[in-house]
C-alpha positions in Angstrom: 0.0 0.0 0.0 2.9 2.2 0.7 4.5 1.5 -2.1 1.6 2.0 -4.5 1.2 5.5 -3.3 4.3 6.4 -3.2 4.0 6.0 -7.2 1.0 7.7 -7.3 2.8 10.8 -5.5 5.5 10.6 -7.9 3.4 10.4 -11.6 1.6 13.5 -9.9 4.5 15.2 -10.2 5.4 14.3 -13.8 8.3 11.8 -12.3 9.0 7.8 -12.7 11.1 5.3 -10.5 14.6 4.2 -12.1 15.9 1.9 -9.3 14.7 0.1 -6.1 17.1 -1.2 -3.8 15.3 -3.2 -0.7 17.2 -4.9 2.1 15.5 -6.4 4.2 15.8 -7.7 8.0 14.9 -10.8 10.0 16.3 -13.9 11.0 13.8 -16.2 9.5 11.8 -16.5 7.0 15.1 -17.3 4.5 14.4 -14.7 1.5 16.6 -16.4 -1.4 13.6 -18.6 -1.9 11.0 -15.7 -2.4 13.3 -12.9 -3.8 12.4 -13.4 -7.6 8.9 -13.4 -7.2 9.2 -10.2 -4.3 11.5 -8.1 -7.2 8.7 -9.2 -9.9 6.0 -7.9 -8.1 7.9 -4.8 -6.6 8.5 -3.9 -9.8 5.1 -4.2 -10.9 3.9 -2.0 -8.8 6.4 0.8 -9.1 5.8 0.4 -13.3 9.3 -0.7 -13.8 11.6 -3.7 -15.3 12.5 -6.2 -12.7 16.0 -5.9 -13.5 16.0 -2.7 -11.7 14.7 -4.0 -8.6 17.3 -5.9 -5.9 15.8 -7.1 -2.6 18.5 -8.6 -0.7 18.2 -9.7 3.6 20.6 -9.6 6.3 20.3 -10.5 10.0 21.2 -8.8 13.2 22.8 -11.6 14.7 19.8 -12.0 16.6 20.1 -8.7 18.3 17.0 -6.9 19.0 13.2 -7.5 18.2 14.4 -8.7 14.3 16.6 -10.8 15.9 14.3 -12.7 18.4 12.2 -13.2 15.1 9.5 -11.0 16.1 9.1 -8.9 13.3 11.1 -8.1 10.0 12.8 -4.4 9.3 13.0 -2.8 5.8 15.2 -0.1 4.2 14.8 0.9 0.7 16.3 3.0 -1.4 14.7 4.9 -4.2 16.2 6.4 -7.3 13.7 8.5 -9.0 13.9 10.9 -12.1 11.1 14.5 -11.6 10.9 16.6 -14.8 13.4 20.1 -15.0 11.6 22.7 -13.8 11.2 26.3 -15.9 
């Protein structure tokens, strides 16, 4: 849901998404098995090529609530392209 508006802000203002980069945070589930499918739809919703979506995980070393496995963190990274202004 997030993600979908965040598009919808952008296209307001005239822009588009170049790049996604998603890492990801927990200790469990294992991500390698879902990270195709989680780039394919990532870049569905932000209207872009899958290619130029990465989603990659990491641990804490089970430090902290991600690394007592309850919850998963998320940082993303956004490269975006907004028209020149006048």
């Amino acid at each position: 849901i997030f993600l979908r508006r965040a598009v919808e802000l952008l296209q307001e203002k005239g822009g588009h998404t170049v790049n996604l980069d998603v890492t990801l945070i927990c200790e469990v589930p294992k991500i390698g098995p879902h990270r195709e499918a989680m780039e394919k739809r990532i870049a569905d919703i932000a209207g872009i090529e899958p290619r130029r979506v990465s989603v990659k995980a990491t641990t804490t070393e089970r430090l902290g609530f991600t690394g007592r496995g309850e919850g998963i963190a998320a940082q993303a990274i956004a490269t975006v392209r907004l028209p020149r202004e006048s």
